[in-house]
C-alpha positions as CSV (number, residue, x, y, z in Angstrom):
1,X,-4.6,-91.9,-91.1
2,X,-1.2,-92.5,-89.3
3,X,-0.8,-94.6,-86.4
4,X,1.6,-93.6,-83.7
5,X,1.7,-95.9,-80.6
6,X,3.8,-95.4,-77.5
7,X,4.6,-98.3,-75.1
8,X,5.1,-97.8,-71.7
9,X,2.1,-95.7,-69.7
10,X,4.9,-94.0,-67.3
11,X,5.7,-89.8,-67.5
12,X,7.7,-90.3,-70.5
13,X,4.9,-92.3,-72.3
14,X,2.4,-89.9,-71.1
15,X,4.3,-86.9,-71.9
16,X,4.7,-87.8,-75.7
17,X,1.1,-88.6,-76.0
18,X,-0.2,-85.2,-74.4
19,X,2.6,-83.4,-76.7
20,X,1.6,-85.1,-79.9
21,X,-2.1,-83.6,-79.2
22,X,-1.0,-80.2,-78.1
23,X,1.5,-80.1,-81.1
24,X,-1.4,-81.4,-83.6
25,X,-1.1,-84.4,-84.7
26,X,-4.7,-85.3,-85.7
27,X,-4.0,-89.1,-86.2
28,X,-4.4,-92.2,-84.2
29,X,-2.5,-92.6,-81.1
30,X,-2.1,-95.4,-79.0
31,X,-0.5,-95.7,-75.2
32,X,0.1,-99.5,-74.0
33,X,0.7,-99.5,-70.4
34,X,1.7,-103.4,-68.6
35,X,-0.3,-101.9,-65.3
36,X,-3.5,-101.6,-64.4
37,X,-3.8,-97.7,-63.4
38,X,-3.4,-94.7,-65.7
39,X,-0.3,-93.4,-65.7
40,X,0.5,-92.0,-62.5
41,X,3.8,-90.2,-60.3
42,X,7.0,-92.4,-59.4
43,X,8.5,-90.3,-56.9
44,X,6.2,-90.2,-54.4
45,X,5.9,-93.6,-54.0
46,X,8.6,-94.2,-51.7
47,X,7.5,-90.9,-50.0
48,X,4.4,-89.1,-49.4
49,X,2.3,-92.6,-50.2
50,X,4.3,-94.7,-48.6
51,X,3.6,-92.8,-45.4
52,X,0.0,-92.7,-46.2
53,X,-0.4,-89.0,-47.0
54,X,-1.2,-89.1,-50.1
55,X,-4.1,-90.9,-51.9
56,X,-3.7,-93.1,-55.6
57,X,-5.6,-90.3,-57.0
58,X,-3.4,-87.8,-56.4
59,X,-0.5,-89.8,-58.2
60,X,-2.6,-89.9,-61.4
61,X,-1.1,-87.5,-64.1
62,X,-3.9,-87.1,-65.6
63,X,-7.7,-88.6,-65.3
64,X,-8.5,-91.4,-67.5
65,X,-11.3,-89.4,-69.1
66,X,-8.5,-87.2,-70.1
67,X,-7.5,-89.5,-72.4
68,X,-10.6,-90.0,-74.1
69,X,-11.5,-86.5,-74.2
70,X,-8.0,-86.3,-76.7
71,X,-8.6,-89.1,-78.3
72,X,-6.2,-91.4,-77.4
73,X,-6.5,-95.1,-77.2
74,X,-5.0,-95.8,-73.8
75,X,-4.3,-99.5,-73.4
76,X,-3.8,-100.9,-69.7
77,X,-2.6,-104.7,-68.4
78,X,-2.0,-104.7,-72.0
79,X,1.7,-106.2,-72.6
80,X,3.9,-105.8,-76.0
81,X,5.4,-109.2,-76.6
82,X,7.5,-108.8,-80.0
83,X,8.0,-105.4,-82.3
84,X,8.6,-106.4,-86.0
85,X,10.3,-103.1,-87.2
86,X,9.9,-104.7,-91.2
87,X,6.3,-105.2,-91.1
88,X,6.3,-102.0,-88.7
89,X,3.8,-104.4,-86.2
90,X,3.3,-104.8,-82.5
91,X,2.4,-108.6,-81.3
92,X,0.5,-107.7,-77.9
93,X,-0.5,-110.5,-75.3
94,X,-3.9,-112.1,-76.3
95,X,-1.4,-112.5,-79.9
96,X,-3.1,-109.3,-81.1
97,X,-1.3,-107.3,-83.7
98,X,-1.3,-103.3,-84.1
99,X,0.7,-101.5,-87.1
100,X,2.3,-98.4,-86.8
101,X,3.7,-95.8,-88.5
102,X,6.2,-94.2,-85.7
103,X,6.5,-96.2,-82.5
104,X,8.2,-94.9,-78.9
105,X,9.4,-97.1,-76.3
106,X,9.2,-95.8,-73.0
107,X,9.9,-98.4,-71.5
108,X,11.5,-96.9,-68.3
109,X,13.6,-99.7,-66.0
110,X,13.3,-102.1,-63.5
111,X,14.7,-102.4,-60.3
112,X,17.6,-104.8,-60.3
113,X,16.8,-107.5,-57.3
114,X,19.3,-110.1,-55.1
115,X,20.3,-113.7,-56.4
116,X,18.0,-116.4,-55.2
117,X,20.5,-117.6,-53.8
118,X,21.5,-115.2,-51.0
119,X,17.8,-115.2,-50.7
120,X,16.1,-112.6,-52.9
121,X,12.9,-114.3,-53.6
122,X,12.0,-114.8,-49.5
123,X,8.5,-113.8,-48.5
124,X,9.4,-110.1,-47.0
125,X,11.9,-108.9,-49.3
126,X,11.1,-105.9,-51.9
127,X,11.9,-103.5,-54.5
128,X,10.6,-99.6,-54.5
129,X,9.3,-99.0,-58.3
130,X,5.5,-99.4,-58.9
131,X,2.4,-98.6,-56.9
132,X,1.6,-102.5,-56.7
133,X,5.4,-102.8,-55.2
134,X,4.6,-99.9,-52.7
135,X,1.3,-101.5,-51.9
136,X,2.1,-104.6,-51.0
137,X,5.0,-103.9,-49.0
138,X,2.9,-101.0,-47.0
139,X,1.4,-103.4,-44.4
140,X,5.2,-104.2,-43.2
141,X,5.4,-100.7,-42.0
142,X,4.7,-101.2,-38.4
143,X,6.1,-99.7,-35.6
144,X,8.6,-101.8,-33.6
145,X,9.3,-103.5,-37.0
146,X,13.0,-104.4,-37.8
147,X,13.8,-103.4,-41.7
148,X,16.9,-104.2,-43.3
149,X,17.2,-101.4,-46.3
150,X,20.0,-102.7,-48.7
151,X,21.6,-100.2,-50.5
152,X,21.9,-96.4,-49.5
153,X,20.9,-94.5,-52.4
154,X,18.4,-92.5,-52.9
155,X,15.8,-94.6,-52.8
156,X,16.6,-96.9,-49.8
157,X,17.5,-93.4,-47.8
158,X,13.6,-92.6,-48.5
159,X,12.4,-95.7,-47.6
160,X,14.1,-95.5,-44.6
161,X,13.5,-92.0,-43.8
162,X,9.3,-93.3,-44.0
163,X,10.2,-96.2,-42.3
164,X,11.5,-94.0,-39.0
165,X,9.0,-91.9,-39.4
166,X,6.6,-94.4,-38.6
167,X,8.7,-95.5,-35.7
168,X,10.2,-98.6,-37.5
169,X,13.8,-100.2,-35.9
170,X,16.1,-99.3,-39.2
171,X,19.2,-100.6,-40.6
172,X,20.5,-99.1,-43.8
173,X,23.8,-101.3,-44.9
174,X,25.9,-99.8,-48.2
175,X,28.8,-101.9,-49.7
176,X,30.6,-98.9,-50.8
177,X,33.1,-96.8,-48.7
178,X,29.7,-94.4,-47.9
179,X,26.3,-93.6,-48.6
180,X,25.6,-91.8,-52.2
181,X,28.6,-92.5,-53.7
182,X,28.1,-93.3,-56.7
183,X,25.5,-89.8,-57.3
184,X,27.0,-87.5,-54.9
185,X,30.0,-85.5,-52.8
186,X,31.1,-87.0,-50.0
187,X,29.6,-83.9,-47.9
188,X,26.5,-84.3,-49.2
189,X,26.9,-88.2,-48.3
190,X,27.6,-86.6,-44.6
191,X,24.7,-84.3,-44.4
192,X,22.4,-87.1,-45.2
193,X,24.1,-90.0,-42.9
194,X,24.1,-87.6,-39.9
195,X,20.6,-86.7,-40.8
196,X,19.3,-90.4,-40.5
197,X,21.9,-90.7,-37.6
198,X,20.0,-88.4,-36.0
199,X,16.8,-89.9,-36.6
200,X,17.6,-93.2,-35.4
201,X,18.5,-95.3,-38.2
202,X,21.7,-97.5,-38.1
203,X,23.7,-97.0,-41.5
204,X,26.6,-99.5,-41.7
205,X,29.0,-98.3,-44.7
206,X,31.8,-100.3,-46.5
207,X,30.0,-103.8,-45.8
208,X,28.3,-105.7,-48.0
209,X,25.3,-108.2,-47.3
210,X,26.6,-111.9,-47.2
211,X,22.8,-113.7,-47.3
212,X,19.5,-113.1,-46.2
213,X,18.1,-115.8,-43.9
214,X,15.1,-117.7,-43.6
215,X,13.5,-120.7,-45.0
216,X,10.0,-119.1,-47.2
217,X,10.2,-116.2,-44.9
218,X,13.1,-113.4,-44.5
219,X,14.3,-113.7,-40.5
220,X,17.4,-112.3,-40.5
221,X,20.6,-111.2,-42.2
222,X,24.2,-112.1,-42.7
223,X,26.4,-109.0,-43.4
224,X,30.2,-109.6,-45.2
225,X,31.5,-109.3,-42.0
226,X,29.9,-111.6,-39.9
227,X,27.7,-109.3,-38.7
228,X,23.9,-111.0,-38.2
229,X,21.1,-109.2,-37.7
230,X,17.0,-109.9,-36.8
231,X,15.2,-108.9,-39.5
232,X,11.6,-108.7,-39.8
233,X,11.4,-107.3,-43.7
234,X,13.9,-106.1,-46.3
235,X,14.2,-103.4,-49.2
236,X,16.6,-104.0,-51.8
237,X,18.0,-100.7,-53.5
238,X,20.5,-101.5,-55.8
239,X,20.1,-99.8,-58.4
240,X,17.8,-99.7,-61.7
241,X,18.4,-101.7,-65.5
242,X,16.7,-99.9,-68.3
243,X,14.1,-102.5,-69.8
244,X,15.8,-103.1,-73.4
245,X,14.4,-106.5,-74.1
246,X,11.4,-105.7,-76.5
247,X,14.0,-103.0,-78.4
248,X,17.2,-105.9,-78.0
249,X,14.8,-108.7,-79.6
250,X,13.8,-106.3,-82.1
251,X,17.6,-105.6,-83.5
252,X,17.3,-102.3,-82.2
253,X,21.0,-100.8,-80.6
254,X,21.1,-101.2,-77.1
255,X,24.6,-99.8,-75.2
256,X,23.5,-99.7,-71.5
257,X,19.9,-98.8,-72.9
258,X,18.0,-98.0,-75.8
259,X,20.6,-95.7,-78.1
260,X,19.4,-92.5,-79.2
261,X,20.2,-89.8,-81.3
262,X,20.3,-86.0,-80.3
263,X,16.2,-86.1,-81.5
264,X,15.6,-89.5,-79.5
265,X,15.6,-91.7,-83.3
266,X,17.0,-95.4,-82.4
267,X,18.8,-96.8,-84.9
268,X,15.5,-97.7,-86.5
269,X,14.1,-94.4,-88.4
270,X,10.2,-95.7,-87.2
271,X,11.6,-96.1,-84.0
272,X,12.3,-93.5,-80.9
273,X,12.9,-93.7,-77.3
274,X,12.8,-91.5,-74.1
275,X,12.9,-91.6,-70.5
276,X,15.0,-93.9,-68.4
277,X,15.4,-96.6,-71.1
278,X,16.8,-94.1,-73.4
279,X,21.0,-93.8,-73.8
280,X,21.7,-90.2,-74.8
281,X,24.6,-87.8,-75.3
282,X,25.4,-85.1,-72.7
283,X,28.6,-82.9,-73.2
284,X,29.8,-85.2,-75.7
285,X,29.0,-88.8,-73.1
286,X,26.6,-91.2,-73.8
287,X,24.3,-92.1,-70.6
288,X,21.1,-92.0,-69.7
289,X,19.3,-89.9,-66.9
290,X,17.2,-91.4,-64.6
291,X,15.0,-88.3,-63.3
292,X,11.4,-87.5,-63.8
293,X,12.4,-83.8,-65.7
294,X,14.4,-85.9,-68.1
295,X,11.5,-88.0,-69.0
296,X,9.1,-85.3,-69.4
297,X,11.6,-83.0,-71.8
298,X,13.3,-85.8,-74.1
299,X,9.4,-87.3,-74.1
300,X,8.5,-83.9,-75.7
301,X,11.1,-83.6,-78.0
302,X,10.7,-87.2,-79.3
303,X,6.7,-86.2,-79.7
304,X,7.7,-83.3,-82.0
305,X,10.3,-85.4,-84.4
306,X,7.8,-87.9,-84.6
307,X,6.2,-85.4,-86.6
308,X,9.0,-84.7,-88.6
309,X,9.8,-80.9,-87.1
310,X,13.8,-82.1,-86.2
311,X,14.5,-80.5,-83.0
312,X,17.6,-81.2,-81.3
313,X,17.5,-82.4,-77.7
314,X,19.7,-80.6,-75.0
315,X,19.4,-82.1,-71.7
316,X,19.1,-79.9,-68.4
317,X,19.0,-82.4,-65.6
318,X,17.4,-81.7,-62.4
319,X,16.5,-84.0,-59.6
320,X,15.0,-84.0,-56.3
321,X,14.9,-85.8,-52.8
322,X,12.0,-85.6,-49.9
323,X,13.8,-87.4,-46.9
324,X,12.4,-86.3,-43.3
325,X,12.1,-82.3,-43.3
326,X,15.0,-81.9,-45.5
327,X,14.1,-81.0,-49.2
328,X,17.5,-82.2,-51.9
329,X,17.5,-79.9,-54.6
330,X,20.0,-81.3,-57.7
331,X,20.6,-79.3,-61.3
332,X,23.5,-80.8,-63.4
333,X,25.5,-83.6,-63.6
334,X,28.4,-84.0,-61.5
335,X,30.3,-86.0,-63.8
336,X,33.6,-85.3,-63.6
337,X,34.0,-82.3,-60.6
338,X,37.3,-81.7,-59.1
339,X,36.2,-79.6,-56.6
340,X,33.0,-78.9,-54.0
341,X,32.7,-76.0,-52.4
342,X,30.3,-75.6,-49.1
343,X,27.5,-72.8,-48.6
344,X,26.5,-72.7,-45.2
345,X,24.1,-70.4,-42.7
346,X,23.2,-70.0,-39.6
347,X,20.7,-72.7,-39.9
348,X,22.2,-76.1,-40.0
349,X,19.5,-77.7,-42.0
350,X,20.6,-75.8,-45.0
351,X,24.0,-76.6,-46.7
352,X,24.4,-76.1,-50.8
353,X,27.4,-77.8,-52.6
354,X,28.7,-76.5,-55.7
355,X,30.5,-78.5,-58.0
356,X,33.2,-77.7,-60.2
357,X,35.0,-78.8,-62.9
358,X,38.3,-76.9,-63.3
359,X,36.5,-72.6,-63.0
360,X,33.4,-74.3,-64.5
361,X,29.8,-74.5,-62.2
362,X,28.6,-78.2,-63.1
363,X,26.3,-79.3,-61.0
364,X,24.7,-77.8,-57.5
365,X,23.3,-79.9,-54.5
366,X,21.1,-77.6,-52.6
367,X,19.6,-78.6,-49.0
368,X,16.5,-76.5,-47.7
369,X,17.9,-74.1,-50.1
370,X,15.0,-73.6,-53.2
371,X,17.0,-70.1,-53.7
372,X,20.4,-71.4,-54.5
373,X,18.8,-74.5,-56.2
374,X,16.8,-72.1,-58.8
375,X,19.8,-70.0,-59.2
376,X,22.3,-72.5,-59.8
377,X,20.3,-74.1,-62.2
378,X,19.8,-71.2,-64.1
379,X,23.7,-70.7,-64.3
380,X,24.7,-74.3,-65.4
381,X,22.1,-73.8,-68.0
382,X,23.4,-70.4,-69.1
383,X,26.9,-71.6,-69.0
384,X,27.8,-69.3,-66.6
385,X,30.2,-69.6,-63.6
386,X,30.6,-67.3,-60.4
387,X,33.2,-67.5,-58.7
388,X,33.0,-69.9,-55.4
389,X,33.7,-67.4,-53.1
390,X,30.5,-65.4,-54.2
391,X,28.8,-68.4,-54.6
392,X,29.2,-69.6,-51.0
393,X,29.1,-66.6,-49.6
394,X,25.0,-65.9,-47.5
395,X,25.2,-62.4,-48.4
396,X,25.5,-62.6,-51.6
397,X,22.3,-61.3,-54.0
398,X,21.8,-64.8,-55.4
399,X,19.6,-63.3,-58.1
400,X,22.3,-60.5,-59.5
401,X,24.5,-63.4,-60.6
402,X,21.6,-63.9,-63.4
403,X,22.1,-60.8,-64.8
C-alpha cells in the first residue's frame, strides 16, 4: 500500500489530503501538523476572531472526525525534524521515523519579527499568523490601550482596523513612501489611509521605527525621526518568509521558497510543494502567492500529480481584505501595470481600480464592489480586456462584457 504524507496541517495541507480521497487514492495518507488544532482558517484571525465574533470552531476546515471518517492519519503537535529524500523517510520529534512514497510540504511561512536588539523579544510585542498568536495577544485589546502597529500592509491595517473598533488609541507607522506599497496603487493606498483616518487611527508614512523601549516590558517607541511615542503593546507586520528549512536541509531547491514546477514537483520527483512555501511560475516569473485561493488550487493540483495524472497548474490569483465596513476584493497580479484607472459612484465607499498593462486588464481592486470584482476576475482569466472607459463607466452592463 502506498504512503503519501503531507506536512503542514494548514489549507494547502488540508486541501491535498481531502483531494487525494475525493480523487481516489485508496492508500495511506498522513497529515503532520506542528499545532495543536485541526486545521483551521488564517484569514479570519486578524478579523472576525480577533474581535471576538467568531468562535475556534468556526475556523475549523473541517471536524476532526472528518478525518477519520476518510481515513487519514492526522498527526497534531507532531514536528518533522529531518526528510531523507534517499531512504524516502521522515525523522519526527520523539526520533520517530515514517517512509513514504510521495511526500508534500506545505509548509506555509512565518511571520518575519524585529532584531532583538531594537527590542523585538519585549513582553507586549507580536506577530499576526496562528490562533495561539491571535490568542495570546487578545487580552491587549482594551479600550484606551495605546498599540503601535508596525508595518501597513494588510495585515497590520486589519489589526488596526480591530483594534479601533474596540476603541483602542492606534498608531500605524510604514517606512515606505505610503501604506500598501509594495501590493497595491497608490489610490488604493488612499482609499484605505483615509478610511482609518477617518476612524481614528494615526498612520505615520515614510518613517521607519528606530527602537522599541522598555526593559522586559514594551513602554514606548522610538521612530527614525525622533519621534517617541507611549506605547502600551506592539504588532509587528513586516512581512512573511516561506518556511524552507526542512526542504533547504533536505537538498531540495529553494529560490525565495520551495521551487516548483508547472505540476508543483520540487526538484526531487518524490517530492512536491504548495501554498505559500511554494515558488511558482506566473506569465513566465517565478514567485510565489501568498493567498488562501492559491493554496487551495495548487494544493489540488499537486494531490492529482501525486497520483501520476500530470496536470498543469495555471494560477488565477484572488485575494481579499475585511477592514471596518469596507470589503477589498483583488483578482490578478498587478505586476507590472502602467496604468489605473478609477470607477467611482455615487456612494463613496465603493471605488474599483483597474490595472493595466499596456491595453491589457491585469489585475482589479474592487471596494464594496462584489459586481466588478466577479467580473473582472472573469475577464483577466479569459484574457479579455474592455476598454477603460467601459470599464469605469456605472452604467455600464458589467455582465455583457462576459459575453
Amino acid at each position: 500500500m502506498k504512503h503519501f504524507v503531507v506536512v503542514g496541517a494548514g489549507q494547502a495541507g488540508a486541501s491535498v489530503v481531502a483531494k487525494l480521497r475525493s480523487e481516489g487514492f485508496d492508500g495511506k495518507i498522513s497529515l503532520i501538523g506542528a499545532e495543536s488544532v485541526a486545521p483551521y482558517q488564517r484569514p479570519p484571525l486578524s478579523k472576525a476572531y480577533l474581535l471576538g465574533e467568531i468562535g475556534v470552531d468556526r475556523l475549523l476546515l473541517r471536524s476532526e472526525d472528518w478525518y477519520q471518517e476518510n481515513n487519514i492519519e492526522l498527526r497534531l503537535n507532531t514536528r518533522v525534524v529531518e526528510i531523507n529524500p534517499a531512504a524516502r523517510t521522515l525523522t519526527l520529534s520523539g526520533e520517530e521515523t515514517i517512509a513514504y512514497d510521495a511526500l508534500a510540504l506545505c509548509t506555509g511561512s512565518h511571520p518575519r519579527t524585529l532584531p532583538a536588539k531594537i527590542g523585538g523579544e519585549l513582553d507586549g510585542v507580536y506577530t499576526v499568523r496562528d490562533l495561539l498568536d491571535v490568542d495570546t495577544m487578545a487580552p491587549e485589546f482594551v479600550e484606551g490601550r495605546k498599540l503601535l502597529v508596525i508595518g501597513g500592509g494588510y495585515i497590520g491595517l486589519e489589526a488596526a482596523a480591530v483594534a479601533a473598533k474596540k476603541g483602542l488609541d492606534v498608531t500605524l507607522v510604514e517606512m515606505a513612501p505610503r501604506i500598501l506599497q509594495r501590493v497595491a496603487c497608490e489610490e488604493t493606498s488612499t482609499y484605505f489611509r483615509d478610511l482609518h483616518t477617518a476612524h481614528g487611527v494615526k498612520i505615520v508614512e515614510g518613517v521607519g521605527l528606530d527602537h522599541l523601549i522598555g526593559e522586559e516590558r514594551i513602554s514606548g517607541a522610538k521612530l527614525t525621526d525622533g519621534t517617541t511615542l507611549e506605547v502600551d503593546f506592539a504588532i509587528v507586520g513586516v512581512g512573511i518568509m516561506p518556511a524552507t528549512i526542512l526542504a533547504e536541509a533536505a537538498g531540495v531547491v529553494c529560490n525565495n521558497g520551495i521551487d516548483t514546477d508547472h505540476q508543483g514537483r520540487t526538484s526531487d520527483p518524490h517530492i512536491w510543494a504548495a501554498g505559500d512555501c511554494a515558488n511558482l511560475t506566473f506569465k513566465g516569473q517565478k514567485l510565489r502567492i501568498e493567498s488562501v485561493g492559491n493554496a487551495i488550487d495548487q494544493a489540488e493540483i499537486v494531490a492529482q500529480n501525486m497520483m501520476g495524472n500530470g496536470v498543469d497548474y495555471t494560477p488565477a490569483p484572488w485575494f481579499w481584505s475585511d477592514q471596518y465596513d469596507t470589503k477589498l476584493q483583488i483578482a490578478g497580479l498587478n505586476i507590472g501595470y502602467d496604468k489605473v484607472y478609477v470607477k467611482t459612484t455615487d456612494d463613496p465607499t465603493v471605488r474599483v481600480h483597474w490595472y493595466f498593462k499596456g491595453d491589457e486588464l491585469i489585475a482589479v481592486d474592487a471596494m464594496n464592489s462584489a459586481k466588478d470584482y466577479m467580473v473582472g476576475k472573469r475577464l483577466i482569466e479569459a484574457g479579455k480586456s474592455p476598454a477603460p472607459e467601459v470599464l469605469c463607466d456605472p452604467e455600464t452592463n458589467m455582465k455583457a462584457l462576459l459575453r
